[in-house]
C-alpha positions in Angstrom: 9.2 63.2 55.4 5.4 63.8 55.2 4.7 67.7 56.2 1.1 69.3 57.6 -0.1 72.1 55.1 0.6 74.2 58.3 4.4 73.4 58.2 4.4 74.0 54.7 2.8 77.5 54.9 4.7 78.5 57.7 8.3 77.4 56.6 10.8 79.9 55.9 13.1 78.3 54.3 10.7 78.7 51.5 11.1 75.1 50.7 8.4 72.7 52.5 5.5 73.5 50.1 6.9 71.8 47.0 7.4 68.7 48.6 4.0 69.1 50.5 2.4 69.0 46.9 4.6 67.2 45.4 3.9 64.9 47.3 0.0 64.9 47.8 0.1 64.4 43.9 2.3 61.7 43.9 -0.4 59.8 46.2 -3.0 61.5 43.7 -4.2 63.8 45.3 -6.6 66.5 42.9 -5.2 69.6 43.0 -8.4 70.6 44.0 -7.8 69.1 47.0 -4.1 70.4 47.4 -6.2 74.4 47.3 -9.0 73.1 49.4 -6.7 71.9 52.0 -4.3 74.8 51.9 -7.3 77.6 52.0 -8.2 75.5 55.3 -4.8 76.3 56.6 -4.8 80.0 55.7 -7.9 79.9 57.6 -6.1 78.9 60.5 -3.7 81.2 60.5 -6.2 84.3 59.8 -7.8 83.0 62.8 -5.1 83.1 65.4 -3.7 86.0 63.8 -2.5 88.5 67.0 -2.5 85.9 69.4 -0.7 82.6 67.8 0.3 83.9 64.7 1.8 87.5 63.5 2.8 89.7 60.5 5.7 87.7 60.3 3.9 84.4 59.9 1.4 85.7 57.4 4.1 87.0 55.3 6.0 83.7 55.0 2.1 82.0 54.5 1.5 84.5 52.1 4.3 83.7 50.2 4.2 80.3 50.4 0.9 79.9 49.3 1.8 81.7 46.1 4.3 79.0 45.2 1.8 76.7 45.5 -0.7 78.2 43.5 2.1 78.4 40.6 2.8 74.8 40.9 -0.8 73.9 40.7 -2.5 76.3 38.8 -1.2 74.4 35.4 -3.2 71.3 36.4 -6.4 73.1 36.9 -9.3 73.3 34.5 -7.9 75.4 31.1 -9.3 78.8 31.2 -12.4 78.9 29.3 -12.3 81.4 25.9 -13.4 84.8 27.0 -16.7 84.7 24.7 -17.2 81.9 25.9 -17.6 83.6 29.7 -20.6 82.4 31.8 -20.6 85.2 33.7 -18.7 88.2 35.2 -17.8 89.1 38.8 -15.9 91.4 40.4 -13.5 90.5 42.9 -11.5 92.5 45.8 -10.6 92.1 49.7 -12.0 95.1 51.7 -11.2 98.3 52.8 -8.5 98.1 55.7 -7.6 94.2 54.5 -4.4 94.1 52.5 -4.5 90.1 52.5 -4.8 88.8 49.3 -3.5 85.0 49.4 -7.1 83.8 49.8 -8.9 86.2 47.4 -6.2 84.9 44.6 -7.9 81.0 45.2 -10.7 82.4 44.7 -9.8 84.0 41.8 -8.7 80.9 40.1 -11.3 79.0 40.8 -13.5 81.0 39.5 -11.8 81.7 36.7 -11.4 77.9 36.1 -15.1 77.4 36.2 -15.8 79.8 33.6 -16.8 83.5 35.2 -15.0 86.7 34.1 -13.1 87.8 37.0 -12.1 91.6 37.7 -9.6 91.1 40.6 -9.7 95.0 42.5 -6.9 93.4 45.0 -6.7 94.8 48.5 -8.0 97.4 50.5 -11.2 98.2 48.5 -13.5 100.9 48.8 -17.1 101.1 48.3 -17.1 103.6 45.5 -14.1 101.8 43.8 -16.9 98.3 44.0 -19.4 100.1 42.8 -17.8 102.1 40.1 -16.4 98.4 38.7 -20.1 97.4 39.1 -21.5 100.2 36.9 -18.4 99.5 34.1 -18.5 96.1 33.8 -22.1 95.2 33.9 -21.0 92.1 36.3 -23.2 90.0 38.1 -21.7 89.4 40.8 -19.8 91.2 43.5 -17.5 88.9 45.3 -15.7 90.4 48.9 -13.2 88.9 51.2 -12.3 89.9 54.8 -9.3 87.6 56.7 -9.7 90.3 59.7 -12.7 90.8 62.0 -11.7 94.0 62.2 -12.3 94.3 59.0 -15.0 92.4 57.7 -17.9 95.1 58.8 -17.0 97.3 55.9 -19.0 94.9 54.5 -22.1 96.0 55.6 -21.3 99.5 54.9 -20.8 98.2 51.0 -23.8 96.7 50.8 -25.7 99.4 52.7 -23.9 102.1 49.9 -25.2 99.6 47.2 -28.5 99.3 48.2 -28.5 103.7 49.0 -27.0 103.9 45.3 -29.6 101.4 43.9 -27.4 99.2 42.1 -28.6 95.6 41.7 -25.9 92.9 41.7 -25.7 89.4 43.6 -23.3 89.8 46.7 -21.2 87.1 47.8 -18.8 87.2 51.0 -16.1 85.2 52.3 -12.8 84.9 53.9 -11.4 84.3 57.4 -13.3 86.7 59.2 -17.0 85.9 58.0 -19.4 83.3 58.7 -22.5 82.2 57.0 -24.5 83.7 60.1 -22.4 86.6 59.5 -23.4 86.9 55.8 -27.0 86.5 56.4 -27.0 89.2 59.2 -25.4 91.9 56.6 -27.7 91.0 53.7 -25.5 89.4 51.6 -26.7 86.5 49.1 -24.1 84.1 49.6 -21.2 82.9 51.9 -18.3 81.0 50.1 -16.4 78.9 53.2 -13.7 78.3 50.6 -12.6 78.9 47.1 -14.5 75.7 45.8 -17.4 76.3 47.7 -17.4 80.2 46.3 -17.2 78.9 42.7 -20.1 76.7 43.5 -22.2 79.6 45.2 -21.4 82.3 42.3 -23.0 79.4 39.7 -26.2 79.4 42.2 -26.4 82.9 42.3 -26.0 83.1 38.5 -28.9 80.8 37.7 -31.2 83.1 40.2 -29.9 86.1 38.1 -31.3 84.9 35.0 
């Protein structure tokens, strides 16, 4: 039986994801594809959370998607040698936001593509982004909202980085923001996806240097 990525993410029984992908590869599909589609369910979900979808469903998302990401992240591109590191970027869903499925993608992704990636997880605060910023040296700062109650602490981060005067590229993304939305706060990129944010954060690096 052929499954939606939405049946898989929302099954508890914990069991419909590994045939989903199983599956998909079988008919060779990239796992690419498999992360692409699957953040394009999350996205879903984030946006009918409190009126279709609850807590509850995002749990058994959440944890879903995590079995899938440890079923496919084997197949992905082999982590490149630290020295050999194209960049660095710091990585973390904001302040009020405790969802992390979609920022971990991301993560790999990136990761897979070459960058350094400081994963803050959940719930960040400015001074904790801009303290990482100032440590690390990283080019880029990378934030993630699934809630749009939520996503306006954006603003207020890059506002505090602009007051502090620290120079980094900003990139947001997640359920919550748009590319209108990112333009509007000042941001220098919007990632729709994981793949599309691994493909932004290589733009933004060739404009850093």
């Amino acid at each position: 039986m052929e499954y939606t990525i939405l049946d898989a993410l929302l099954d508890v029984t914990k069991k419909k994801m590994e045939t989903f992908c199983e599956e998909k590869l079988i008919n060779g599909t990239d796992a690419y594809e498999i992360i692409d589609e699957m953040t394009g369910g999350l996205r879903e979900i984030g946006k009918g959370y409190k009126e279709i979808y609850f807590d509850a469903e995002l749990m058994v998302a959440g944890w879903n998607a995590k079995k899938a990401l440890l079923m496919l992240k084997p197949m992905l591109q082999e982590e490149v040698k630290v020295n050999d590191k194209i960049g660095k970027v710091i990585l973390g869903t904001v302040k009020g936001d405790v969802h992390d499925i979609g920022k971990e993608i991301v993560n790999i992704m990136l990761s897979s593509e070459g960058f350094e990636v400081i994963d803050l997880g959940t719930d960040v605060e400015k001074e904790k982004y801009a303290d990482a910023v100032r440590e690390t040296g990283a080019d880029i700062l990378a934030m993630s909202a699934l809630l749009t109650t939520t996503r306006e602490y954006m603003a207020e981060v890059i506002e505090y980085f602009i007051a502090e005067g620290l120079e980094v590229k900003i990139m947001v993304g997640g359920g919550a923001v748009s590319a209108e939305y990112a333009e509007e706060i000042g941001a220098d990129a919007y990632g729709k996806d994981a793949v599309d944010a691994a493909r932004k954060a290589k733009e933004l690096l060739s404009k850093t240097f």
